[in-house]
Each structure stands twice: as structure tokens, then as C-alpha cells.
Steps between C-alpha positions, in 0.01 A plus 500: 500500500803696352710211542228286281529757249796495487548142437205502258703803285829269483257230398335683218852629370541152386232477335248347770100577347394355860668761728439751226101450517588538871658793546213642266205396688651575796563887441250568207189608704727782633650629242191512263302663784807766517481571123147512485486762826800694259320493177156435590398285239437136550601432109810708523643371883462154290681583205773687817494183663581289199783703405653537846542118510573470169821752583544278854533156329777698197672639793502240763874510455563823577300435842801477762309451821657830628128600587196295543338344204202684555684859561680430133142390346322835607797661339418342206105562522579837604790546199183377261249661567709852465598393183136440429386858599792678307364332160188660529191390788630669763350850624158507705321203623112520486373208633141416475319422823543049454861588530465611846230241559859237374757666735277467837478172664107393516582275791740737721341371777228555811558853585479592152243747389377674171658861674843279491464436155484852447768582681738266294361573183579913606873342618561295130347839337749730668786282477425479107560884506843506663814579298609130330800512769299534792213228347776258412643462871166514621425201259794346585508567873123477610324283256790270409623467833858542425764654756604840464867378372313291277326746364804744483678190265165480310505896375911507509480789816665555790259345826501851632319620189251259567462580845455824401279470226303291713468786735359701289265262351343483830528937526271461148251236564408647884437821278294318271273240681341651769377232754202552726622332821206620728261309400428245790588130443604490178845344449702677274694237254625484174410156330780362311533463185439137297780291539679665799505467845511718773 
């Protein structure tokens, strides 16, 4: 895959709409499901998206292939959307219950029940009240399904930060979800979110 993007970036810095419209349908899906997880707004992860490309197509030449395409795209998405909140949005995220309803898969599979559905709306909840550090790299490193030393290129840290950060993400969400694991024969999973896979 990284090789294809790669050859579709070198394409598209001449000027090729074909491998452009490529690269674009190809990582769209993610990164407007990342924005929209950030920002929680289906009209501003849009208008997020939009610009992110629009700054990945006016800096395509600036893209050295020192890191994956998709590591320096985040970076960009991620770059954006901070940009975003420091103009103004930013701040607390209420989101009404069809959000939820958005984020959770309606299809996560046979073992799936409506107690699991609670359970991952509690999870997106309490992850929406971390510290933006700790929400980022969970964004980044749970829901996106990036590598941890992706994810420390995304948010310019050090990997041990994220490790560590990561760590204590965990610390805070056992705090906050409690899970009921006695009841009898009731499988205890998390349905993914739209668009991701396990």
C-alpha cells in the first residue's frame, strides 16, 4: 500500500487529477471519521477534511517519503483541526444522543447486544472527557489504527510519551467505565466504530 502511495504522490506532483482522485478516495473515509470523532460535528469534520487536502495537494512537494504518506496526512488532519479549535469551537463537546447512535457500528456483528452498545457509547463518552493529549493518541492509536511511532510523528512527541500517555489513558478509562463481567454468557465487546476494522 505505502509503496502505491507513494507512487500515486510522485504522480500527483506532476500534475496527475487521476492519482490525485486516488489518493483521496483512498484515505478520505479515515480522515473525515478522525475529524469528526475530534470535533464532533459532521458539518465541521467536512469543512476539516476539505481543508486538510486542500493543504495536502499545496504541499505535495514538501512530502519527502521520510514517513508514510498516511503518517504525514494525519499530521496534517491533526495540524488542522488544532488550528480549527484555537480560532474559536474548541472547548466542551455535548453531543446529542444520534451522535453516539453515528459512532457505533449497527452491524458489529452476532455477539453483539444492546448492553454492548452501552458499553461503547460509555467508552466514546469518557474518552471525549480526556485531556486533548490523551484523546488525540487515543484517536490516533485506537480508532485510526495507526502504530504508536506513527502516532508519536502525528503529535510531534517522543514514542515514549505516547506509551506513556497511553498508559494512563487506560489508568482513566478502567476508573471510569465500570464493566459488569459476572453476568453469565454475555460476551463483553466493544463494536467498532463505522469505517474501521478490528
Amino acid at each position: 500500500m505505502e509503496k502505491r502511495m507513494k507512487s500515486l504522490c510522485r504522480r500527483a506532483k506532476r500534475g496527475d487529477r487521476e492519482a490525485a482522485c486516488e489518493m483521496l478516495n483512498t484515505y478520505y473515509q479515515d480522515i473525515f471519521a478522525y475529524l469528526r470523532r475530534l470535533c464532533g460535528s459532521r458539518q465541521d469534520a467536512e469543512d476539516l477534511a476539505q481543508q486538510t487536502f486542500l493543504k495536502v495537494w499545496s504541499s505535495l512537494d514538501g512530502f519527502t517519503g521520510h514517513s508514510k504518506f498516511s503518517t504525514w496526512l494525519y499530521r496534517i488532519a491533526h495540524n488542522t483541526y488544532i488550528d480549527w479549535q484555537r480560532r474559536g469551537p474548541g472547548g466542551a463537546r455535548n453531543y446529542p444522543d444520534p451522535w453516539w447512535d453515528e459512532c457505533i457500528d449497527t452491524n458489529p456483528g452476532p455477539f453483539a447486544s444492546a448492553a454492548d452498545r452501552q458499553l461503547a457509547q460509555r467508552l466514546y463518552e469518557a474518552v471525549d472527557q480526556l485531556y486533548d493529549d490523551q484523546r488525540h493518541i487515543v484517536h490516533l492509536h485506537y480508532y485510526q489504527q495507526l502504530s504508536i511511532r506513527q502516532t508519536a510523528k502525528v503529535l510531534n512527541v517522543a514514542t515514549s510519551t505516547v506509551k506513556y500517555r497511553l498508559r494512563e489513558v487506560l489508568k482513566t478509562l478502567r476508573t471510569k467505565i465500570v464493566v459488569e463481567e459476572n453476568e453469565p454468557g454475555v460476551a463483553r465487546t466493544i463494536p467498532v466504530a463505522k469505517g474501521e476494522t478490528t
